[in-house]
ZAMI-681249 format. One record per residue (C-alpha): x, y, z; residue in three letters. Coordinates in steps of 0.02 Angstrom, whole numbers, plus 50000, padded with zeros to 5 digits. Example, Ala and Ser with C-alpha at 12.3 -4.5 7.8 and 13.67 -1.06 7.14 Angstrom:
506154977550390ALA/506844994750357SER/
***
This chain:
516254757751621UNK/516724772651509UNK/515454773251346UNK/516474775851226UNK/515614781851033UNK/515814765250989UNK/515034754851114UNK/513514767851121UNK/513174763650952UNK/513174746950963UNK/512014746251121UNK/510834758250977UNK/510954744350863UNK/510534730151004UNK/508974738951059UNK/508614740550882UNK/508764725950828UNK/507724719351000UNK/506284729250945UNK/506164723650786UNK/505854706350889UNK/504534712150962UNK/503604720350815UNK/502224709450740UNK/502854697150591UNK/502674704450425UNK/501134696850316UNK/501614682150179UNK/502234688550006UNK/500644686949886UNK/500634670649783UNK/499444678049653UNK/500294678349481UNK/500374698049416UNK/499984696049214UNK/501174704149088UNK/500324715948958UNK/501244721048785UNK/500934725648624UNK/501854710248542UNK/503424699548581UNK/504224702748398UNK/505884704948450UNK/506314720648321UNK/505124730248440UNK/506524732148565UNK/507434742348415UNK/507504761848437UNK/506924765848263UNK/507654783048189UNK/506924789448036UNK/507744796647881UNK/507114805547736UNK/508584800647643UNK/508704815247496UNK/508294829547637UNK/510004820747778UNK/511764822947711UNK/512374825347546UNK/513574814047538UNK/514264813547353UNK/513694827347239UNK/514134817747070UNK/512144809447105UNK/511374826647127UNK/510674823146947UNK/510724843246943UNK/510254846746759UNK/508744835246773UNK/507204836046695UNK/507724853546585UNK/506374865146592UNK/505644853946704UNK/507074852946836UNK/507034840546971UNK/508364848347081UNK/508324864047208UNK/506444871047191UNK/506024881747336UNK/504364888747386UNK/503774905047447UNK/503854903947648UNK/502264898847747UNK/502244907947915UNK/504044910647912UNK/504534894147860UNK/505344887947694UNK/504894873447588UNK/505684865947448UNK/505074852047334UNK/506364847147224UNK/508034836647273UNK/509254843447377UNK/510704830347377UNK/510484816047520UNK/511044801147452UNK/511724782047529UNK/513424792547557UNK/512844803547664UNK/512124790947759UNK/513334778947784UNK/514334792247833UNK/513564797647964UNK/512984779248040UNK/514094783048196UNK/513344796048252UNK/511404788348234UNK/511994774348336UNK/512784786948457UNK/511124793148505UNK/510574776048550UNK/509484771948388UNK/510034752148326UNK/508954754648178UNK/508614766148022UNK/507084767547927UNK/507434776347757UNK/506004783847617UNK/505934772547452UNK/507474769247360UNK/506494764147199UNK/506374772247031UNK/505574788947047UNK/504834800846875UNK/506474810946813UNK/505454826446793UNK/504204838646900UNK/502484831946899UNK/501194846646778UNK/499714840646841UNK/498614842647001UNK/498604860347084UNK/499844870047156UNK/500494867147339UNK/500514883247451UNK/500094888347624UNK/498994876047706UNK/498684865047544UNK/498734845047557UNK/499034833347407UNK/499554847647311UNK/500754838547183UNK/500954851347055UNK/502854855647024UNK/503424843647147UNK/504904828947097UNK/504954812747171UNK/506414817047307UNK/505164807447427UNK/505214794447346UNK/503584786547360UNK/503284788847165UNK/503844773147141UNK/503924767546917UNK/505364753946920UNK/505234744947103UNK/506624734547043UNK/507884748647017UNK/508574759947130UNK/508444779147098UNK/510024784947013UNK/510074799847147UNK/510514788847302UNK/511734774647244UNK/513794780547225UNK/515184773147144UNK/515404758047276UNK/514234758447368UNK/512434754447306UNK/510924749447422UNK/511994731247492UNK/513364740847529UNK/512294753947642UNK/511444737347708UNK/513424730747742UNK/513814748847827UNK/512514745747954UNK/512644728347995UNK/514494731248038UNK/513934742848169UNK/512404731748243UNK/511094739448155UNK/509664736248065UNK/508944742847909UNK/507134747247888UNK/506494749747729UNK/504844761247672UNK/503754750747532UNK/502314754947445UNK/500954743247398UNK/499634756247346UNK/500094765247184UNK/501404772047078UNK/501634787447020UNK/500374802046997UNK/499564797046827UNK/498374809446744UNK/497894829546740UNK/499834830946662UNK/499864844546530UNK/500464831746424UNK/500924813146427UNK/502634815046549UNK/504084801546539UNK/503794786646684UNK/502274796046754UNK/500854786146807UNK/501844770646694UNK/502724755346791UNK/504154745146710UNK/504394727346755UNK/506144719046803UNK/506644718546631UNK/506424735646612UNK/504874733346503UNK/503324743346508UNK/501904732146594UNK/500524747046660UNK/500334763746601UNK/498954775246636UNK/498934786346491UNK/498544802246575UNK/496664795946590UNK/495694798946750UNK/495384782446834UNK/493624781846771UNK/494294780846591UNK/495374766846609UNK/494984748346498UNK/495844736646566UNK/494584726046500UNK/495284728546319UNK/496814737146352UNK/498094726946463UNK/499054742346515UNK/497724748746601UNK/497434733546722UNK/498514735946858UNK/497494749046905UNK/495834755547005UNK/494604764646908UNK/493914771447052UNK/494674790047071UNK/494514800747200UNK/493264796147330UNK/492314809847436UNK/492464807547603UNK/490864814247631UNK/489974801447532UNK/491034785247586UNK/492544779047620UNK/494284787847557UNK/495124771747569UNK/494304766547436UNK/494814777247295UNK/496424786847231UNK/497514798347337UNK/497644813747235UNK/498194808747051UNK/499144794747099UNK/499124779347001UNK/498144767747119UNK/498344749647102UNK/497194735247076UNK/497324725447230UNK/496034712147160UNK/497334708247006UNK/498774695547067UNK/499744702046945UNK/499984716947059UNK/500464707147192UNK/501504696147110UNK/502524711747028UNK/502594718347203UNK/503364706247325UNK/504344701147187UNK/505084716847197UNK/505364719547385UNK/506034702947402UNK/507544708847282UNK/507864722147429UNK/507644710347563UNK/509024699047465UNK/510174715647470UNK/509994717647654UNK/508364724447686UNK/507934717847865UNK/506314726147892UNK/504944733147809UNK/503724748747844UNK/502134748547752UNK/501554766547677UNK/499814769647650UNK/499464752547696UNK/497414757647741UNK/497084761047574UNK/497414741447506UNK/496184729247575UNK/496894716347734UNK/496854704147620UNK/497934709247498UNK/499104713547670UNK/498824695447709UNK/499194688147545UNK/500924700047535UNK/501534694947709UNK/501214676147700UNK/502004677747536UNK/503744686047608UNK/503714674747758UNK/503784659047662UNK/505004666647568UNK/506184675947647UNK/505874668747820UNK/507084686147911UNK/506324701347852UNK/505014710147987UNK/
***
């Protein structure tokens, strides 16, 4: 018989296939369960989260720029000397909820399904006087800096007039992104206000928070934590009178960050005023929230908040 290419390979497959006979069975497949390991079974964690500094992305409308600000103590455009080579600026430059939304499609191009933006509340409407002056290699160097952050927080039941345009306010960002799948993470601060004493001179909204009503309800006077009396005074009692607290002699936690107006976690007035105020953004879309400086309030004030949302507003992460 003529062996063809064809018929060789199939006597190559035959003996191969009769050796594998011959070879000794394979062993059992193991029965023993293999445990799963993770960090938690929320199912937001499967989000790809992409963050947003929302005055420093896209200028989307300049009629919110708020240019003329603040007069001799402008708000917008204040640049600082370069530190090794490098440019900073601590005054607004322009991103607003326009600039955003206008630019959704191409977040979600990149594969993120979520976006966590800075505060939208209420921030000072001038430079803060007080503290020292940031420059190379400085930390919690406040002096001359606006609230573009905005984690000065003095109305956290308005929005900041820089980020909100004509038709589009903080639901209608929430709306943009939910069209598209996504989610919307929201920055919240539980700790303190605005920075509230060292000021020249006693500064509009600084170191001052205004209820839903717009009504004054704490105001720290520019006095140093330590000179606070909010045991005659009500206006002072939504606040520490810690201050500053050494590291070297116990626990920064415990005290102020820099001059910021630190709240009272043991007063439920504070935590009544606050999740009060974060469930109004969770009713306009919010779907998640991240926590800033959340070591420097006591887990049970965190416990108290959460439980608090959760019974409330059953959705928000």
């Amino acid at each position: 018989m003529r062996i063809t290419p064809a018929t060789l390979a199939a006597a190559i497959a035959l003996a191969v296939a009769g050796c594998a006979t011959t070879s000794a069975p394979s062993a059992a497949p193991s029965t023993t369960a293999t445990a799963d390991y993770y960090g938690t079974l929320e199912p937001f964690a499967a989000n790809a989260v992409y963050f947003v500094v929302t005055d420093r992305f896209v200028n989307g409308d300049t009629g919110n720029d708020q240019r003329d600000q603040g007069g001799k103590l402008r708000t917008f455009d204040i640049p600082l000397a370069p530190c090794n080579g490098v440019a900073g600026n601590i005054g607004y430059l322009g991103g607003d909820f326009k600039g955003l939304a206008d630019n959704l499609d191409y977040i979600r191009d990149m594969g993120f399904t979520s976006v966590w933006v800075t505060p939208v509340v209420d921030n000072p409407d001038e430079v803060f006087t007080g503290g020292s002056k940031p420059g190379c290699g400085t930390i919690l160097s406040d002096q001359g800096k606006s609230g573009y952050h905005g984690y000065w927080g003095v109305d956290f039941y308005k929005v900041d007039e820089h980020l909100p345009s004509p038709g589009l306010d903080f639901r209608g960002l929430a709306d943009a992104m939910q069209a598209r799948d996504m989610k919307l993470v929201l920055d919240i601060v539980g700790n303190h206000g605005s920075p509230g004493w060292t000021m020249t001179h006693d500064q509009p909204k600084f170191g001052k928070v205004y209820g839903r009503d717009g009504r004054l309800i704490a105001d720290h006077q520019n006095l140093p934590p330590q000179q606070l009396d909010p045991a005659r005074n009500p206006l002072h009692r939504f606040y520490n009178i810690t201050g500053p607290v050494d590291g070297a002699k116990g626990s920064i936690y415990d005290g102020n960050l820099a001059q910021l107006a630190d709240f009272d976690p043991a007063n439920p007035a504070v935590l009544d005023y606050l999740a009060g105020a974060y469930e109004q953004w969770i009713d306009q879309g919010a779907d998640a929230f991240r926590i800033d400086t959340i070591a420097w309030m006591p887990p049970s004030f965190w416990q108290a908040f959460t439980t608090r949302i959760r019974a409330d507003r059953k959705s928000v992460v």
